[in-house]
LUMVOZA-474463 format. One record per residue (C-alpha): residue in one letter; z negated, y, x negated. Coordinates in Angstrom, 3 decimals. Layout:
BEGIN
 code       up    north     east
    a        Z        Y        X
...
//
This chain:
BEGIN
 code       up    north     east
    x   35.769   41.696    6.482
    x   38.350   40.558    3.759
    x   37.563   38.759    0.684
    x   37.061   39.936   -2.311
    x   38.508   37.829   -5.289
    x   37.741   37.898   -8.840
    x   40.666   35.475  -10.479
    x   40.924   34.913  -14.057
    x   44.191   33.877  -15.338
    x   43.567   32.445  -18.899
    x   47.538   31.902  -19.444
    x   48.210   29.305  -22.573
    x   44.847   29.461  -24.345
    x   41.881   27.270  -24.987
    x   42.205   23.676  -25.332
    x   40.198   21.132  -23.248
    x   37.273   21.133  -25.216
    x   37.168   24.528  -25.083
    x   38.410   25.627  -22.417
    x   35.523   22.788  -20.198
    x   32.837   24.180  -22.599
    x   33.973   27.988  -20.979
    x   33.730   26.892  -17.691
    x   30.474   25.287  -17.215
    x   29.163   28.419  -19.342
    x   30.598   30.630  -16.179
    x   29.267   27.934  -13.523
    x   26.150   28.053  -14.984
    x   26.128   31.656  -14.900
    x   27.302   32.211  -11.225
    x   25.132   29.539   -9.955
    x   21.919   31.677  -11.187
    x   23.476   34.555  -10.513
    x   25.769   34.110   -6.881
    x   28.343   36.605   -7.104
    x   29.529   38.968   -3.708
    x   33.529   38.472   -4.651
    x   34.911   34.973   -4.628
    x   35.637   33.640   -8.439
    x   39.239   31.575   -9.179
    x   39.543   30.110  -12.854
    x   43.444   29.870  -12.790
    x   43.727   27.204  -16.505
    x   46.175   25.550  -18.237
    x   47.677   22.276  -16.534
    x   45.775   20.143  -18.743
    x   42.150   21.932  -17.624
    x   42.606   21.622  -13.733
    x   40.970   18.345  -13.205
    x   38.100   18.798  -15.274
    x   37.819   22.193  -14.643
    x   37.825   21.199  -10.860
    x   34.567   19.108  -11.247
    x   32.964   21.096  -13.361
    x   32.349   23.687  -10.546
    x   32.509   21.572   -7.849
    x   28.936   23.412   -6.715
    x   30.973   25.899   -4.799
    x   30.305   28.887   -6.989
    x   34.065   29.271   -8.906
    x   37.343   27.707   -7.045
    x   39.964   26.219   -9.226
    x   44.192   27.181   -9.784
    x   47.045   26.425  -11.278
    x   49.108   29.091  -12.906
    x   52.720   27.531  -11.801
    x   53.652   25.265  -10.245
    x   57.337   23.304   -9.638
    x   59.501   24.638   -6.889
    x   60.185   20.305   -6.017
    x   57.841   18.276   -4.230
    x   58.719   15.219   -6.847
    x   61.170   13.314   -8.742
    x   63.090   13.268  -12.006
    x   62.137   16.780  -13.054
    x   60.910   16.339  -16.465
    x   58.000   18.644  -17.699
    x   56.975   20.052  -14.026
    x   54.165   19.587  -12.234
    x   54.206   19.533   -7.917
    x   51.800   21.120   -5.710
    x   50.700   17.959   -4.575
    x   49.650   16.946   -7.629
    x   47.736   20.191   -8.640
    x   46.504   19.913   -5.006
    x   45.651   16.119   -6.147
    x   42.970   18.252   -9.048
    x   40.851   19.400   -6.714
    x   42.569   22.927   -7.409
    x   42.735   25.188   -4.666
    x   44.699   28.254   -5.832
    x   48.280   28.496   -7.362
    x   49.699   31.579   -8.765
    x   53.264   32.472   -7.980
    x   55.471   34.834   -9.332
    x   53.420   36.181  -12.388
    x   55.223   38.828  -14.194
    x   55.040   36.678  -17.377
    x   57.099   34.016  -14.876
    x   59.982   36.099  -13.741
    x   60.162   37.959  -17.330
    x   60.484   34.910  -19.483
    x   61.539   32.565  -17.542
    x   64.118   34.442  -14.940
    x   62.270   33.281  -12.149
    x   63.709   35.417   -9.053
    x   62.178   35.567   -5.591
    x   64.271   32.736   -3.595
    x   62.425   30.096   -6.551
    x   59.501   32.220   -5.886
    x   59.363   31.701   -2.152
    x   60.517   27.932   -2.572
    x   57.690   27.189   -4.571
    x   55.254   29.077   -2.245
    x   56.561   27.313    0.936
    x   55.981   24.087   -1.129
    x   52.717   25.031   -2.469
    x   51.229   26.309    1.409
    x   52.469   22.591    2.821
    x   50.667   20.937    0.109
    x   47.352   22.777    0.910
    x   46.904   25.260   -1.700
    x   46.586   28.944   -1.278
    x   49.183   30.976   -3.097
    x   48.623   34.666   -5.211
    x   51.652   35.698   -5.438
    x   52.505   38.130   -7.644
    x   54.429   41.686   -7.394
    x   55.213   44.794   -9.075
    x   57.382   46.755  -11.182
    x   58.287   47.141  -15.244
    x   58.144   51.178  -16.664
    x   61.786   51.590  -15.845
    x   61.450   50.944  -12.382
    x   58.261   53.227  -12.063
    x   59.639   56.244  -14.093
    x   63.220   55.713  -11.852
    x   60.524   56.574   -8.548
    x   61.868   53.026   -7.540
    x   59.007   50.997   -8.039
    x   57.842   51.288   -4.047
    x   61.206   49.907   -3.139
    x   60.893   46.833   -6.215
    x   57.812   46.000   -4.329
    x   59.550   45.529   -0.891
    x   61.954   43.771   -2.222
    x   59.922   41.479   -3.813
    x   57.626   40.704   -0.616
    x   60.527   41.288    1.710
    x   62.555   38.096   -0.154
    x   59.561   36.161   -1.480
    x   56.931   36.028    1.088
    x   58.302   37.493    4.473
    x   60.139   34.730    6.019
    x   56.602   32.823    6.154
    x   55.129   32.056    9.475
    x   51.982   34.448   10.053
    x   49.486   31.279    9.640
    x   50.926   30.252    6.866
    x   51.233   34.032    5.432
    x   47.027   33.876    6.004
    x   46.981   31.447    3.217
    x   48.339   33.793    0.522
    x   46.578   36.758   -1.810
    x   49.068   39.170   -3.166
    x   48.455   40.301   -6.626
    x   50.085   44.139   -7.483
    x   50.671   43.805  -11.411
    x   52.033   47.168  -12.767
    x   54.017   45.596  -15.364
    x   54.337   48.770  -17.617
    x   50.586   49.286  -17.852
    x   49.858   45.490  -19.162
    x   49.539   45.305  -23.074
    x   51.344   48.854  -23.414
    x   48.869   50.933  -24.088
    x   49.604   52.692  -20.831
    x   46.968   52.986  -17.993
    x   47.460   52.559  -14.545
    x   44.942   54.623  -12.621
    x   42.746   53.770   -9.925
    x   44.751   56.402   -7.773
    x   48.012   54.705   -8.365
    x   46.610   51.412   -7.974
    x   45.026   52.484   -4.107
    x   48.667   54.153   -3.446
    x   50.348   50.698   -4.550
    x   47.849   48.635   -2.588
    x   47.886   50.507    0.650
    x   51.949   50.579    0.549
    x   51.837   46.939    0.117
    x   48.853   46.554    3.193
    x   51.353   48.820    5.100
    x   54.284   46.570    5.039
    x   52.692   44.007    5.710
    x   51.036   45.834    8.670
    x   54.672   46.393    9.934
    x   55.963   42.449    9.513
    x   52.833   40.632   10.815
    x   50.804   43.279   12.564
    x   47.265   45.169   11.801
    x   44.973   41.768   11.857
    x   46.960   39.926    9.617
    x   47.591   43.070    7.029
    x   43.530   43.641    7.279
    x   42.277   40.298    6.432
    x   44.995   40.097    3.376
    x   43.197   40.663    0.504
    x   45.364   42.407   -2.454
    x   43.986   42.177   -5.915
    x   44.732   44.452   -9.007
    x   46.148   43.095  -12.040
    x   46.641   45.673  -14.431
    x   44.397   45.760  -17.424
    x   41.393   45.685  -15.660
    x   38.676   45.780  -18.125
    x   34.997   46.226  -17.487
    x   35.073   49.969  -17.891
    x   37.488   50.479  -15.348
    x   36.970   47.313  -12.749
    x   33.816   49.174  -11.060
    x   36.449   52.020   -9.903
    x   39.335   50.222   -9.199
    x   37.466   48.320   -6.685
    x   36.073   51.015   -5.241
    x   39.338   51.832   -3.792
    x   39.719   51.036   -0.023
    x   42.592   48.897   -0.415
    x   41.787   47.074   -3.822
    x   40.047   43.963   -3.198
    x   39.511   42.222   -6.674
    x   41.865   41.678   -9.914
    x   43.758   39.096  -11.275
    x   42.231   39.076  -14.958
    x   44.441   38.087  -17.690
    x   42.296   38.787  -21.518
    x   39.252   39.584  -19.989
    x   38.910   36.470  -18.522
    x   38.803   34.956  -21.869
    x   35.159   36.685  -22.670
    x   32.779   35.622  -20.078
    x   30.868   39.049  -20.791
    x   34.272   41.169  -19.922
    x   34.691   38.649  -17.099
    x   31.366   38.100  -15.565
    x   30.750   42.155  -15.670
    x   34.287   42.799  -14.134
    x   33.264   40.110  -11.094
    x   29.929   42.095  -11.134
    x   31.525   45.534  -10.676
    x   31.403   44.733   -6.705
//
C-alpha cells in the first residue's frame, strides 16, 4: 500500500521564533493524536535545523523547499543537499511552480538538482503541472510529460523510488479558479500511467502523487478520496494548524 503524505510548504513566512513555536504546536498535536498519512513541514532555510529536532519523535518529517543544483563551492547564497541533508531534513521539494515561474528554473536544473539531492540522501517531491494557457490550449497532458519525461525519467528505478511527484494545477492556485476533484483523479492517474509505462506497474503503484492545488479543508476530504490522489502539498493552509491539521485528518 502507498503512502499517503500530508506536506506543508510554508514558502517565505514565519521567522524562527515563530515559525519553532508552530512546529512544536503541530508535534504536540500529532503526537496525541497519530495521524494515518505521513506529515512533511517543508520551512524556510533558516527553520530546518531546529525544526528537525523539534519533531525528532517521529510524528512530522522535515524539508527543504530548494535546494542548489551544486554539491559545493563558491556559489554564493545557495544551499547543497548535503547540507540540508546535514539538518536532519529528509524531504526537498523540486521544481515548485513558484521555482520555474520566478526564477526560470527549467527541467535539465530541475533534474540536476534532483540527481544531487537523491545521492545526498534526501527524498525529492518534485513538482509538475501546467499554467491556464496550457490547460485551456487541451495541452496541459502533454506539459506534464514533458516535464516528467525531461526532469525525472532518466533516473534509475531505485533511485526513482525515492521521489513523490506533486501535480500543481498552476491556474487554479490563488486565481480564484477551482480545480475539481475529477480533474485532479484524471491528472493523477495520467501521471501514475506514464510512469506505469517507463518503470513498470510496481514502481508506478507504490509512487505516491500528491495534490497541490488549493486544497483547503472543505475540499481535502474529497480530493483524497480519489483512487489516485494520495495527499497534498499545502501551501496557505499549512500556515493555520486548524486548516492544516483537519486537511491531514481528511484521510
Amino acid at each position: 500500500m502507498r503512502k499517503k503524505i500530508v506536506a506543508g510548504n510554508w514558502k517565505m513566512n514565519m521567522d524562527l521564533p515563530d515559525g519553532l513555536k508552530f512546529a512544536e504546536s503541530l508535534n504536540e498535536y500529532f503526537k496525541a493524536k497519530p495521524s494515518k498519512a505521513e506529515v512533511i513541514l517543508c520551512t524556510p532555510f533558516i527553520h530546518l535545523a531546529g525544526v528537525s529536532q523539534i519533531v525528532s519523535t517521529g510524528r512530522i518529517a522535515c524539508g527543504a523547499q530548494n535546494c542548489a543544483s551544486e554539491p559545493g563551492g563558491a556559489y554564493t547564497g545557495e544551499v547543497s543537499p548535503l547540507m540540508i541533508r546535514s539538518t536532519g531534513a529528509e524531504y526537498v521539494i523540486i521544481g515548485h511552480s513558484e521555482r520555474r515561474t520566478y526564477y526560470h528554473e527549467n527541467d535539465g536544473l530541475l533534474n540536476k538538482k534532483t540527481r544531487l539531492a537523491l545521492e545526498n540522501g534526501l527524498k525529492a517531491i518534485f513538482c509538475c503541472g501546467e499554467v491556464q494557457k496550457e490547460r485551456e490550449s487541451g495541452i496541459h497532458r502533454e506539459v506534464v510529460r514533458k516535464q516528467l519525461e525531461d526532469g525525472l525519467f532518466n533516473l534509475s528505478e531505485v533511485d526513482f523510488s525515492k521521489v513523490v511527484i506533486a501535480y500543481e494545477p498552476v491556474w487554479a492556485i490563488g486565481t480564484g479558479l477551482t480545480a475539481t476533484p475529477e480533474q485532479a483523479q484524471e491528472m493523477h492517474k495520467f501521471i501514475r500511467d506514464l510512469v506505469r509505462e517507463r518503470y513498470g506497474k510496481d514502481c508506478a503503484e507504490e509512487l505516491s502523487i500528491l495534490y497541490g492545488g488549493s486544497c483547503k479543508p472543505s475540499n481535502a476530504g474529497e480530493i483524497f478520496s480519489k483512487p489516485d490522489v494520495d495527499g497534498g502539498l499545502i501551501g496557505g493552509a499549512s500556515l493555520k494548524k486548524e486548516d492544516f491539521c483537519a486537511i491531514v485528518e481528511a484521510f
